[in-house]
C-alpha positions as CSV (number, residue, x, y, z in Angstrom):
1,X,-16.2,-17.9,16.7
2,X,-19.3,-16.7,16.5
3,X,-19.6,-12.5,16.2
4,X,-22.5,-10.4,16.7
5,X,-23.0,-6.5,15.7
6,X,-21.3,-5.2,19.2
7,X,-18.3,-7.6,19.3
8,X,-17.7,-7.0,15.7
9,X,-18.1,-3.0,16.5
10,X,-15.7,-3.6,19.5
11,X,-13.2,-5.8,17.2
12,X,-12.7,-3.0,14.7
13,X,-12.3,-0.4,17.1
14,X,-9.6,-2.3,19.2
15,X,-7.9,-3.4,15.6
16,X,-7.7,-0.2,14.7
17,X,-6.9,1.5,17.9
18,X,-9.6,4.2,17.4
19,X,-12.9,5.6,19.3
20,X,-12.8,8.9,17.9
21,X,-16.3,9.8,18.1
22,X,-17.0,10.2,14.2
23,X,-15.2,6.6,13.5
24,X,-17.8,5.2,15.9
25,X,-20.4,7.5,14.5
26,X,-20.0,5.6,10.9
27,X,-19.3,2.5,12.0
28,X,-22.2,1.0,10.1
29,X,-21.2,2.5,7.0
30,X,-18.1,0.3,7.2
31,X,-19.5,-2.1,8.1
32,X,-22.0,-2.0,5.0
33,X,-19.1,-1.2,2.8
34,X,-17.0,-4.3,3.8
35,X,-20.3,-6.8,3.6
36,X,-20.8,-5.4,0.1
37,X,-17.3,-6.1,-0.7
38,X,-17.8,-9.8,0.7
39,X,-20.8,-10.8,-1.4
40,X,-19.6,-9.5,-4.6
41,X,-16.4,-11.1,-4.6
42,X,-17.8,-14.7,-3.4
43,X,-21.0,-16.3,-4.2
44,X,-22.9,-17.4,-0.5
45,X,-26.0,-19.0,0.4
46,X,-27.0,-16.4,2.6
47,X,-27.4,-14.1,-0.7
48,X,-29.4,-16.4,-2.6
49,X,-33.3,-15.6,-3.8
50,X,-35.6,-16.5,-6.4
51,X,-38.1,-14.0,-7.6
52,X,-41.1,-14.6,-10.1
53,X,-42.9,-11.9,-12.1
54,X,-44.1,-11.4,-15.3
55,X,-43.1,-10.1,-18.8
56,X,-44.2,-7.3,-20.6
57,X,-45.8,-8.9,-23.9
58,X,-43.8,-7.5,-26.4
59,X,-41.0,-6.2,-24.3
60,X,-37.3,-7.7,-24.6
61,X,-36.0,-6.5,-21.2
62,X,-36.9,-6.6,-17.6
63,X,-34.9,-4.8,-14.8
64,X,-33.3,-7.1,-12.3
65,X,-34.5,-7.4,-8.8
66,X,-32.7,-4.4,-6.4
67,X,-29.8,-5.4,-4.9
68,X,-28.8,-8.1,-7.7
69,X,-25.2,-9.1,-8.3
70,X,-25.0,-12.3,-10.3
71,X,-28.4,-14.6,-11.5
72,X,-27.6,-18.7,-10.6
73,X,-30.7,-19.8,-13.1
74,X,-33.8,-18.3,-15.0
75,X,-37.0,-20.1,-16.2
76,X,-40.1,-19.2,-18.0
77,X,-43.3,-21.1,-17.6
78,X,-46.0,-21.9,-20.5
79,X,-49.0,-23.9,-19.9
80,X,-47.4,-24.8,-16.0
81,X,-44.7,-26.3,-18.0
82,X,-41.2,-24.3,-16.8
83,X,-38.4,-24.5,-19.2
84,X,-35.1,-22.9,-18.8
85,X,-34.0,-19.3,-20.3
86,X,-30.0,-20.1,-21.1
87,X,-27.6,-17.3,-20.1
88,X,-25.5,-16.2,-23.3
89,X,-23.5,-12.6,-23.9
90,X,-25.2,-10.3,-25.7
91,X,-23.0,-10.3,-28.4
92,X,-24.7,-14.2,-28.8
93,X,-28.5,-12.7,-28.7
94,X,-27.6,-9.5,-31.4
95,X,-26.2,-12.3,-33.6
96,X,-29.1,-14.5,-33.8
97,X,-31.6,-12.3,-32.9
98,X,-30.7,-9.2,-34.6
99,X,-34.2,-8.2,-34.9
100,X,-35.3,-7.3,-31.3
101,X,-39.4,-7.6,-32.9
102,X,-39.1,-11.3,-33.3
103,X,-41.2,-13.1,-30.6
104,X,-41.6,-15.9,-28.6
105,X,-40.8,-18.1,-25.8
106,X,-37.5,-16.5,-24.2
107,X,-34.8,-19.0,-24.9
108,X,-31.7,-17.2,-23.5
109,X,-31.2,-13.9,-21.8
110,X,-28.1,-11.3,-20.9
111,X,-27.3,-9.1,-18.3
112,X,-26.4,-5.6,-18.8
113,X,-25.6,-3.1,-16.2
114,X,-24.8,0.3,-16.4
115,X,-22.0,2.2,-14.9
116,X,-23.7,5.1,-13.3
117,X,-26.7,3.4,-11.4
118,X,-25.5,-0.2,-11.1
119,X,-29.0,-1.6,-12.3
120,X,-28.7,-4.6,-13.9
121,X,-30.9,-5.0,-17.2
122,X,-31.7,-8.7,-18.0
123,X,-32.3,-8.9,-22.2
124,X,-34.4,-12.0,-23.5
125,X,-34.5,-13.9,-26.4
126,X,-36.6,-13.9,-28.6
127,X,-38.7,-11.4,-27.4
128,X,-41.8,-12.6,-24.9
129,X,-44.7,-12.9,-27.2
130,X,-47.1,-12.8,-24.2
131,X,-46.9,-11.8,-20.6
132,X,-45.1,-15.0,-19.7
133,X,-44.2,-15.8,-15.9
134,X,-40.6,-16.2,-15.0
135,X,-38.5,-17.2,-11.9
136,X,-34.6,-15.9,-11.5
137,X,-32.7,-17.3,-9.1
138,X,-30.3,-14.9,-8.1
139,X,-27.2,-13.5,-5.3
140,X,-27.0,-10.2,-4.0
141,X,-26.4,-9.1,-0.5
142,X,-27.4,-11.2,2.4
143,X,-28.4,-10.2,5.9
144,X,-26.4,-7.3,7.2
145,X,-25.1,-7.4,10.4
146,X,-25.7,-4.2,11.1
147,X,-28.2,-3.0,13.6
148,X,-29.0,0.7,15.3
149,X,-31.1,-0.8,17.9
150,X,-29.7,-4.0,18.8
151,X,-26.0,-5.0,19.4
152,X,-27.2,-8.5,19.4
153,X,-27.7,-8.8,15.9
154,X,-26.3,-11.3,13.7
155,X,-25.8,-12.9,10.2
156,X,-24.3,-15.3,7.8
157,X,-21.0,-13.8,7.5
158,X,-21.1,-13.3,11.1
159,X,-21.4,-16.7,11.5
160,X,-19.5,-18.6,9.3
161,X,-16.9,-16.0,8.0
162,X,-16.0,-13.6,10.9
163,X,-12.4,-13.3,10.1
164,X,-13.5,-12.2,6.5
165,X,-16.2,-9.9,7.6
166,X,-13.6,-8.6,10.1
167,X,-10.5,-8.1,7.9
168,X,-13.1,-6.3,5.7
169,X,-14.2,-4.0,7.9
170,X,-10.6,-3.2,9.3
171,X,-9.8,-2.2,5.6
172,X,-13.0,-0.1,5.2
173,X,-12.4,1.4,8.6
174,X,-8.9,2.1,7.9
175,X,-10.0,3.5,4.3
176,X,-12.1,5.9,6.2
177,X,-9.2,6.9,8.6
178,X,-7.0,8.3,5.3
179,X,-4.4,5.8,6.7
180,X,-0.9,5.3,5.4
181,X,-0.6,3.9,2.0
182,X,2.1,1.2,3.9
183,X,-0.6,-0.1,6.3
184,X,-3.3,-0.2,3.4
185,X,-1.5,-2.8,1.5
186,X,-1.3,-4.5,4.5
187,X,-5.0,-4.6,5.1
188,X,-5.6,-5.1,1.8
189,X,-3.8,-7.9,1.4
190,X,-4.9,-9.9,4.8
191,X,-7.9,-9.4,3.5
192,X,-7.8,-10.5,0.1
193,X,-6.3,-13.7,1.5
194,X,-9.3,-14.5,3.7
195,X,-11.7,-13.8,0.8
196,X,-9.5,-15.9,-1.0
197,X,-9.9,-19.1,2.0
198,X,-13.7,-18.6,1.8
199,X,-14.5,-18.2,-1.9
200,X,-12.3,-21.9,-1.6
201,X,-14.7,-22.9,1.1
202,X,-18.0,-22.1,-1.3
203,X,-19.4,-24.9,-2.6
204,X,-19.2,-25.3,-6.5
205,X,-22.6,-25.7,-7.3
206,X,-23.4,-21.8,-5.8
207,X,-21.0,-21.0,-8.5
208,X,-22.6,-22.8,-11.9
209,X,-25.9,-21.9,-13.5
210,X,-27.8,-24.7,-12.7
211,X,-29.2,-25.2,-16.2
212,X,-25.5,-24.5,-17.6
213,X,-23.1,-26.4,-15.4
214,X,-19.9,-25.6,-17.3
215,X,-21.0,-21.5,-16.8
216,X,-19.4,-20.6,-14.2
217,X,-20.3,-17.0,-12.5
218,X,-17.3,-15.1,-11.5
């Protein structure tokens, strides 16, 4: 069944028999929290984008795009030709290009994200050796539910994964509630069976580079 910002705002209050006014009050915190949890545990079409910009001549990184979790492909075009940028660990690009000065066209790249800010670095290989354009195709988070103006609102997960986004938001709610540690494991675990059913229900090519088919993205 389909489920819209109110019902879902109604389901969590009723689940978790609670109206206290500051529960409602950050009801779309949870809400936020539990969608977050969602899109980084399973790769869905609702988080997908592509996003083409430029490198820096010269230059062997370039940040990823806010709100990036995982890239599906990246390309580089010369001469309106596009080729494909192969993702490799980093270990793979120190090895064989030690040398960070050696240009050219990017042939593979690696992610790196740091702990504190979550921003994901994406490293190239070799180097650009002019201020190339490139394409990522990448997941992150996709439409929120969440809506201060309209209870109408809906989205993907609202949609097609209700139960998840539901269970989700019981666990974050309950979270929030400093519940007993009992109860938690039993939210926790409903819900990590639902996000179980749907990462099933993905469809295996959202889960491959497309240019490396036995990479999968986990």
């Amino acid at each position: 069944m389909t489920m819209n910002w109110g019902q879902l705002k109604t389901a969590i209050q009723s689940g978790l028999e609670n109206t206290e006014t500051t529960f409602v009050a950050n009801m779309e915190e949870i809400a936020t929290r539990a969608e977050n949890l969602i899109y980084r545990a399973v790769i869905l079409p609702d988080g997908f984008t592509e996003t083409s910009a430029s490198f820096t001549a010269n230059q062997s990184t370039v940040t990823a795009p806010s709100g990036f979790i995982r890239p599906r492909f990246m390309k580089v075009a010369v001469s309106s030709v596009n080729s494909p940028i192969l993702l490799k660990d980093a270990s793979f690009i120190r090895e064989v290009y030690p040398n960070s000065s050696t240009t050219g066209v990017p042939k593979y790249y690696s992610l790196q994200t740091t702990d504190s800010s979550f921003n994901t670095t994406i490293i190239t290989a070799p180097t650009p050796a002019s201020t190339y354009t490139y394409t990522l195709g990448w997941y992150g988070v996709g439409t929120t539910i969440v809506n201060t103006s309209s209870d109408t609102q809906n989205s993907w997960l609202g949609t097609h994964a209700e139960e998840t986004l539901l269970a989700g938001c019981i666990l974050e709610g309950y979270i929030f509630m400093k519940g007993s540690p009992d109860m938690m494991e039993i939210y926790q675990a409903d819900f990590s069976a639902k996000l179980a059913f749907l990462r099933g229900q993905a469809a295996l090519g959202m889960t491959q580079d497309d240019y490396q088919p036995d990479a999968v993205l986990v």
